[in-house]
C-alpha positions as CSV (number, residue, x, y, z in Angstrom):
1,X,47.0,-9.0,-30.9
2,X,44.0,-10.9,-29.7
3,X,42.4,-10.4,-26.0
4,X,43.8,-14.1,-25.5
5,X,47.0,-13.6,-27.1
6,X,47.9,-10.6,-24.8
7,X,46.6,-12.9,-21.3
8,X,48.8,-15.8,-22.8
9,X,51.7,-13.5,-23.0
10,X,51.6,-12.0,-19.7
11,X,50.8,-14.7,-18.0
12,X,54.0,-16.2,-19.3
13,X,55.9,-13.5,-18.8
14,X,54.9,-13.6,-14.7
15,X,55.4,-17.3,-14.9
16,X,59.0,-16.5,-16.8
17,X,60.2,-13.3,-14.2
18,X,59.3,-15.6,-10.4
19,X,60.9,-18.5,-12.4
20,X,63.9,-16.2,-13.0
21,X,63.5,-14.6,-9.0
22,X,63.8,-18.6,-7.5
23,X,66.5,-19.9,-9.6
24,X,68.6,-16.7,-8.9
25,X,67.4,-17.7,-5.0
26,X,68.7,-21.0,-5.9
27,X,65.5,-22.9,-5.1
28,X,65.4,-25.2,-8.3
29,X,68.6,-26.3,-7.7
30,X,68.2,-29.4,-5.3
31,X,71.7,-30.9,-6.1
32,X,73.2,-27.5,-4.4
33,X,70.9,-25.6,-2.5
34,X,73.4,-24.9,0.6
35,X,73.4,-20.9,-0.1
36,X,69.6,-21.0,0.0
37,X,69.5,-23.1,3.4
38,X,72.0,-20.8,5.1
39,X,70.6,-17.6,4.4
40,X,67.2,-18.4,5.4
41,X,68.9,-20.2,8.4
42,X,70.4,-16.7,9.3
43,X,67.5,-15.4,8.8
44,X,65.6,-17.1,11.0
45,X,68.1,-17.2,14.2
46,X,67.7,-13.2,14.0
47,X,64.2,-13.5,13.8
48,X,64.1,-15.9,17.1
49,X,66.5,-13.5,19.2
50,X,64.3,-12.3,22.3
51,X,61.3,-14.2,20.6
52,X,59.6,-17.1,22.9
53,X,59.4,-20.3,21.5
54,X,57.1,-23.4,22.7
55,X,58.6,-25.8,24.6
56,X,57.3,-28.6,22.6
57,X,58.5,-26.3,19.1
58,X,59.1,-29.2,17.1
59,X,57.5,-32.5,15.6
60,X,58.4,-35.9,16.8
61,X,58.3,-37.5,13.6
62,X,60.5,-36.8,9.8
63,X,57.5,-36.1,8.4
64,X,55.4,-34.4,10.6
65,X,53.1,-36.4,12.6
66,X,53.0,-35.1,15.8
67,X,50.2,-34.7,17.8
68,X,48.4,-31.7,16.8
69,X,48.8,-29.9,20.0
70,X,52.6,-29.7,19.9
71,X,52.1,-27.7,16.5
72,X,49.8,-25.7,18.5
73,X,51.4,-24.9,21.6
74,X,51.1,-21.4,23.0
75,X,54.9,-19.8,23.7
76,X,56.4,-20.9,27.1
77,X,60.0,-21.0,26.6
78,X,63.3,-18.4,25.7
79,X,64.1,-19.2,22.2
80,X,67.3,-21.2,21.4
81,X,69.6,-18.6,19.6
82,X,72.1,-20.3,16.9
83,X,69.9,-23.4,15.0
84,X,72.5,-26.6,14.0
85,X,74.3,-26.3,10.7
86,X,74.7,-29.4,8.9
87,X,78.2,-29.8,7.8
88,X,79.3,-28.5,3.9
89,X,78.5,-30.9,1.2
90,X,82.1,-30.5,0.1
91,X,83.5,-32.0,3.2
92,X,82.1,-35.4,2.9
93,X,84.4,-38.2,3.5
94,X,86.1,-40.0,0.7
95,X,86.2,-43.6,0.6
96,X,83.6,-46.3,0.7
97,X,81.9,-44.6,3.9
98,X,81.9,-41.4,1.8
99,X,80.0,-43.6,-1.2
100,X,77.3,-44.6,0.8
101,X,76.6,-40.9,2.0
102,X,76.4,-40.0,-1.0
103,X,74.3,-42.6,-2.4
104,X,72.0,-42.0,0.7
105,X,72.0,-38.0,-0.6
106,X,71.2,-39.4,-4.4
107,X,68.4,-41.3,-3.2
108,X,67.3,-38.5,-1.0
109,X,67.2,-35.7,-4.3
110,X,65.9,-37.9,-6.6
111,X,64.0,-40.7,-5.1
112,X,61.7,-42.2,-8.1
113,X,65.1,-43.0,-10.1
114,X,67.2,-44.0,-7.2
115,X,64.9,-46.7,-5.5
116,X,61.9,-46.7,-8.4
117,X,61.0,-50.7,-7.1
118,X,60.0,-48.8,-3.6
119,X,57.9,-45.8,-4.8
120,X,55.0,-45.8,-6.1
121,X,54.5,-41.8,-7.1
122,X,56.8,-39.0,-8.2
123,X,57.6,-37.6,-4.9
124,X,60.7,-37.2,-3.9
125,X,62.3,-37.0,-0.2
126,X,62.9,-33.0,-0.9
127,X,59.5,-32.9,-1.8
128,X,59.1,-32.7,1.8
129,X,62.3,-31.9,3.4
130,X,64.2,-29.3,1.5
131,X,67.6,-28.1,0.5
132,X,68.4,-32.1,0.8
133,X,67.2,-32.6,4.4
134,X,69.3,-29.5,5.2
135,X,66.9,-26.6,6.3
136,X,65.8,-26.2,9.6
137,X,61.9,-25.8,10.3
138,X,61.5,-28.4,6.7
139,X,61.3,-31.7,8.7
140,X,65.3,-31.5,8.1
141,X,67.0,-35.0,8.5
142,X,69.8,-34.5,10.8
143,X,67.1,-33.5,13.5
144,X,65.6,-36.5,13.2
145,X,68.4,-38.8,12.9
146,X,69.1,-37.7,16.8
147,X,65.2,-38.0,17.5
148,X,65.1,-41.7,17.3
149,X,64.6,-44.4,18.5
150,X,61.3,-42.8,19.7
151,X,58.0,-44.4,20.8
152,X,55.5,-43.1,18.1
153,X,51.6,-42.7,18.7
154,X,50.8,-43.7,15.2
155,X,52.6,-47.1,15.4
156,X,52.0,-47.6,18.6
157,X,55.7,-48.7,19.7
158,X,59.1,-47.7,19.6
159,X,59.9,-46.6,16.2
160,X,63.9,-47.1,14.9
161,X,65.7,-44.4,12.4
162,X,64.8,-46.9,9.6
163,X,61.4,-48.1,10.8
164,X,60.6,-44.6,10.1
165,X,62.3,-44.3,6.4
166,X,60.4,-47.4,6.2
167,X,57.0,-45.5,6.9
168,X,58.2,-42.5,4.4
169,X,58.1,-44.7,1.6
170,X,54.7,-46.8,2.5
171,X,52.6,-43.7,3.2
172,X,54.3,-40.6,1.4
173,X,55.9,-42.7,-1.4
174,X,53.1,-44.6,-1.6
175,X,54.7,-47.2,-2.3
176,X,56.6,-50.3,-0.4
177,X,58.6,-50.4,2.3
178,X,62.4,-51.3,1.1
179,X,63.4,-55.0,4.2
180,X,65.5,-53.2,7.2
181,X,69.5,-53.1,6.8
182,X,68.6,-52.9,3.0
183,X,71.4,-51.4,1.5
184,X,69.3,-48.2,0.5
185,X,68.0,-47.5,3.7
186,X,71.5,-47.9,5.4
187,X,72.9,-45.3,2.4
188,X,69.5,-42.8,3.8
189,X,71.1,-43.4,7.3
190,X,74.2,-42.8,6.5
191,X,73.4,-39.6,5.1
192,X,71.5,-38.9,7.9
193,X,74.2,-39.6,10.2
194,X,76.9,-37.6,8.4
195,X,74.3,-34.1,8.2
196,X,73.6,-34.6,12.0
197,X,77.6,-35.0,12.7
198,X,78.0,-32.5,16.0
199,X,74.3,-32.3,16.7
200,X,73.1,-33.1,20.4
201,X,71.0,-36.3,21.0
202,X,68.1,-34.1,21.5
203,X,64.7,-35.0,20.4
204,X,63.7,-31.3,20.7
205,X,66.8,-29.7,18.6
206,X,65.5,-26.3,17.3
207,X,65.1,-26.7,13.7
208,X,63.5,-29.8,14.0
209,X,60.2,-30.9,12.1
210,X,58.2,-27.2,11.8
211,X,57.3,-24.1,13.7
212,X,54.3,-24.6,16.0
213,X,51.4,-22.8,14.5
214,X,48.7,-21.0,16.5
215,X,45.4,-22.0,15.6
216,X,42.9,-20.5,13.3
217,X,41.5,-17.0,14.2
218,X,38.6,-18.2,12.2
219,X,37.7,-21.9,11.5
220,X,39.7,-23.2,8.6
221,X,37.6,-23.0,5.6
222,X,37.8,-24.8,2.2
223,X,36.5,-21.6,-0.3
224,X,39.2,-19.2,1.2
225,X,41.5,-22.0,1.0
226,X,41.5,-22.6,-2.8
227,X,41.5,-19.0,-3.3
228,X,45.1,-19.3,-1.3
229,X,45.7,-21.8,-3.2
230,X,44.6,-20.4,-6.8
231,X,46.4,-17.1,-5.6
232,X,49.9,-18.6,-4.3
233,X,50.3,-22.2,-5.4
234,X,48.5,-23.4,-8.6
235,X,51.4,-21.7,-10.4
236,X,53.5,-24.4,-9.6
237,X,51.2,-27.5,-8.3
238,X,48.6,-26.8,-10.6
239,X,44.9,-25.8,-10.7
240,X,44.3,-29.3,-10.4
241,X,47.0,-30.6,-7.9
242,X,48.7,-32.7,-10.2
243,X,52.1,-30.7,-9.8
244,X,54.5,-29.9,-13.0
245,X,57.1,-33.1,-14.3
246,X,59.5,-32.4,-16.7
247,X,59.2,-35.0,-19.9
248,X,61.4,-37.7,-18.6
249,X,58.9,-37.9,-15.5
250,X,61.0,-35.2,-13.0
251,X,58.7,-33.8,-10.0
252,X,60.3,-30.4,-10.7
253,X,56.8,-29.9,-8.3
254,X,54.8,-32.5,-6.6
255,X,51.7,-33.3,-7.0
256,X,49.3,-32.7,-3.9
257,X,46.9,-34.4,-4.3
258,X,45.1,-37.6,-6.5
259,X,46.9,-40.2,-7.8
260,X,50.4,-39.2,-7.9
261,X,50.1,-38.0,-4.5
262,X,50.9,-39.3,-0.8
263,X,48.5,-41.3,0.0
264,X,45.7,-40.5,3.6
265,X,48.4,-42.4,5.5
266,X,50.9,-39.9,5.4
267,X,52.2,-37.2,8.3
268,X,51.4,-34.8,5.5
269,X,47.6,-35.5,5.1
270,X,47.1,-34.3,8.9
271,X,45.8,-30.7,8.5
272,X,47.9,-29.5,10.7
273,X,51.1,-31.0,9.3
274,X,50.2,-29.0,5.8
275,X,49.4,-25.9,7.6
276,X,52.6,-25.6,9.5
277,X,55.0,-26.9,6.4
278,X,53.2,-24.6,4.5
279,X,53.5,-21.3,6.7
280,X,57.0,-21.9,7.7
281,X,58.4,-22.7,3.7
282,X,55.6,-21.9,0.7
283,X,55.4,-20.4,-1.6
284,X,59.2,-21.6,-2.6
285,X,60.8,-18.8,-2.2
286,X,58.9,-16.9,-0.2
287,X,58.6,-18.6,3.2
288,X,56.8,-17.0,5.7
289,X,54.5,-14.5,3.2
290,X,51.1,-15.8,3.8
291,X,49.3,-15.5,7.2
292,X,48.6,-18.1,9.8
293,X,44.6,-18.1,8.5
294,X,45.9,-18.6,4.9
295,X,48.0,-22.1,5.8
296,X,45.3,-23.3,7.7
297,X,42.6,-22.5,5.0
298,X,45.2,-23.7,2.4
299,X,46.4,-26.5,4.2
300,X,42.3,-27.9,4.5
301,X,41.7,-27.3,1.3
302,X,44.7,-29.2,-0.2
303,X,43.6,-32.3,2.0
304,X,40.2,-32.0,1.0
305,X,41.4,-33.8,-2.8
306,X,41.1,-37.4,-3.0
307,X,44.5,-39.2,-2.9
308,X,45.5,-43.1,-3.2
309,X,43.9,-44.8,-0.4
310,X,45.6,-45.6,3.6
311,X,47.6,-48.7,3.4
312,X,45.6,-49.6,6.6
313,X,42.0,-50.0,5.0
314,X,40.0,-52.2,7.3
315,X,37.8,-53.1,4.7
316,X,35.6,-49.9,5.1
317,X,35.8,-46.4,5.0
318,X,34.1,-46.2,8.6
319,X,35.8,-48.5,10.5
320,X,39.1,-46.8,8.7
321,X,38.3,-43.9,9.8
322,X,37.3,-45.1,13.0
323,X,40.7,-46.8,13.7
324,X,42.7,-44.1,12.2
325,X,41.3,-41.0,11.4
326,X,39.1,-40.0,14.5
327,X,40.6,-36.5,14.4
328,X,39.7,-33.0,13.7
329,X,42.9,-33.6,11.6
330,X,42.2,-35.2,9.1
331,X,39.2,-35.1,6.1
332,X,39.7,-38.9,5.5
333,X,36.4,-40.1,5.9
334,X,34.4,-36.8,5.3
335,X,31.7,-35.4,2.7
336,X,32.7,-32.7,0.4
337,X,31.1,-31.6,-2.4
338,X,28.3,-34.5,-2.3
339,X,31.5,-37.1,-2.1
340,X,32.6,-39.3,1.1
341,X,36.6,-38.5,0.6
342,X,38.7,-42.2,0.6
343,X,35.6,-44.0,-0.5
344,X,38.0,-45.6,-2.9
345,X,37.9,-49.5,-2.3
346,X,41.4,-51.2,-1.4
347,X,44.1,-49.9,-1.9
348,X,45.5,-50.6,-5.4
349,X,48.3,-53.5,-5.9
350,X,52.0,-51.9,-5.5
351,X,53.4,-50.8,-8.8
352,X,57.2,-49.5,-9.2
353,X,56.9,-45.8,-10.2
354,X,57.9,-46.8,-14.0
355,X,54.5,-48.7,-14.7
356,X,52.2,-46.4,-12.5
357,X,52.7,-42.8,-13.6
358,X,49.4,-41.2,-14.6
């Protein structure tokens, strides 16, 4: 057997083995993912006993969003011991209230085919949120269903429950925002009202949005991020981002970055966001395995990649930037590799997901 031969063959046998190891772990399964979500929930509520936690632990926003320093708060508070459990996917109710739930959960697992005239990539809400809005520390949906409504920084105003679905599926879609009371964001309330039944109104639940983070030992840095990234995530996203599809156009993973991507509007194209996602859930499977230094670095490199342009162009990258992006945060606006990053023009005319795939 040829040199080439023998690398083909074992790199598909290690492709084949941690394939095997995460659907044993049940990670590929979206439509059932409960076992997965409660035994990293256990583990994390014996981790947290005697721990301190920050007193501003979690985002304010489903998608991340927060301002940076409540991802970066130092501990000041006794940890919460016992994180909210969503109830069992087998005890939703029947009847038509019991429909809507679970049309709200279809559209939540498989997004592009559920509501493909409002999204304009192959993302999907568990792209984001995982085990179906379910785990604690993934942005989960019942902790923010009690959250809002909440006065957001980035709007400006007091944002509603479906104000903010309505933001999920302009920037992280990128795509269009479905008209409030439309009958799919009421099913994605729904859904988000039944997982949140028993939780407190309490817009710092534990669980919510994602661990804070300390900041870098060393400044985050964009070679020893794609080595993170070569080492721990091109496996499944890609060398080049684009994440893995099946034939029929499933984001088995999403892409994170170019075209197919969220766009720079999103919570998720805030350093900071990626770096605290990232930590507390990649690689699938193996949350918690790479070190603080390695999100960050990871988490700047991934958001150093061209992706579809802010919905909120001003007509220039500068005054963009200037108006939205005058962060730390965020690379929107910045040179790398000879290239001013969202120096794309307008954004491009809405398409549903059918006609746009790359």
């Amino acid at each position: 057997m040829k040199a080439g031969q023998i690398q083909l063959a074992v790199g598909a046998l290690v492709v084949l083995t941690i394939g095997i190891g995460l659907h044993v772990a049940g990670v590929f399964d979206y439509f059932s993912m409960q076992a997965y979500s409660d035994r990293w929930t256990a583990k994390r509520e014996s981790a947290q006993q005697g721990a301190d936690m920050s007193s501003a632990e979690t985002s304010k926003d489903l998608a991340g969003d927060p301002p940076r320093a409540e991802l970066t708060a130092a501990p000041t508070q006794p940890a919460k011991v016992g994180l909210f459990r969503p109830p069992l996917e087998s005890d939703m109710p029947t009847g038509e209230f019991g429909d809507v739930i679970r049309r709200g959960r279809e559209i939540f697992v498989d997004t592009p085919r559920a509501m493909p005239a409002y999204v304009g990539n192959s993302l999907r809400c568990v792209s984001c949120h995982l085990d179906a809005g379910r785990l604690a520390d993934s942005s989960p949906l019942w902790a923010a269903f009690v959250s809002y409504p909440a006065y957001r920084s980035k709007t400006k105003s007091v944002t509603t429950f479906q104000q903010r679905l309505q933001g999920c599926f302009e920037y992280s879609m990128n795509g269009r925002a479905p008209l409030l009371g439309a009958p799919e964001l009421v099913a994605l309330e729904s859904y988000a009202y039944w997982l949140a039944s028993g939780a407190p109104l309490d817009p710092k639940i534990a669980g919510r949005g994602y661990p804070p983070l300390a900041p870098p030992a060393q400044q985050a840095d964009f070679v020893r991020g794609e080595k993170v990234y070569t080492d721990n995530c091109a496996l499944c996203h890609g060398a080049d981002g684009v994440g893995q599809r099946t034939q029929s156009g499933y984001a088995v993973f999403p892409a994170l970055w170019g075209s197919d991507s969220f766009n720079w509007g999103a919570g998720m194209g805030r350093i900071s966001n990626a770096a605290a996602f990232v930590k507390a859930n990649m690689p699938l499977g193996l949350p918690g395995t790479l070190t603080e230094q390695e999100a960050w670095d990871v988490a700047l490199y991934m958001n150093s990649h061209e992706r579809p342009q802010d919905p909120r162009y001003t007509g220039s990258v500068q005054g963009t930037q200037r108006d939205f992006h005058t962060t730390e945060d965020s690379m929107y606006g910045r040179e790398v590799a000879g290239k001013m990053l969202g120096d794309t023009g307008p954004p491009k005319p809405f398409k549903p997901l059918k006609t746009s795939r790359p």
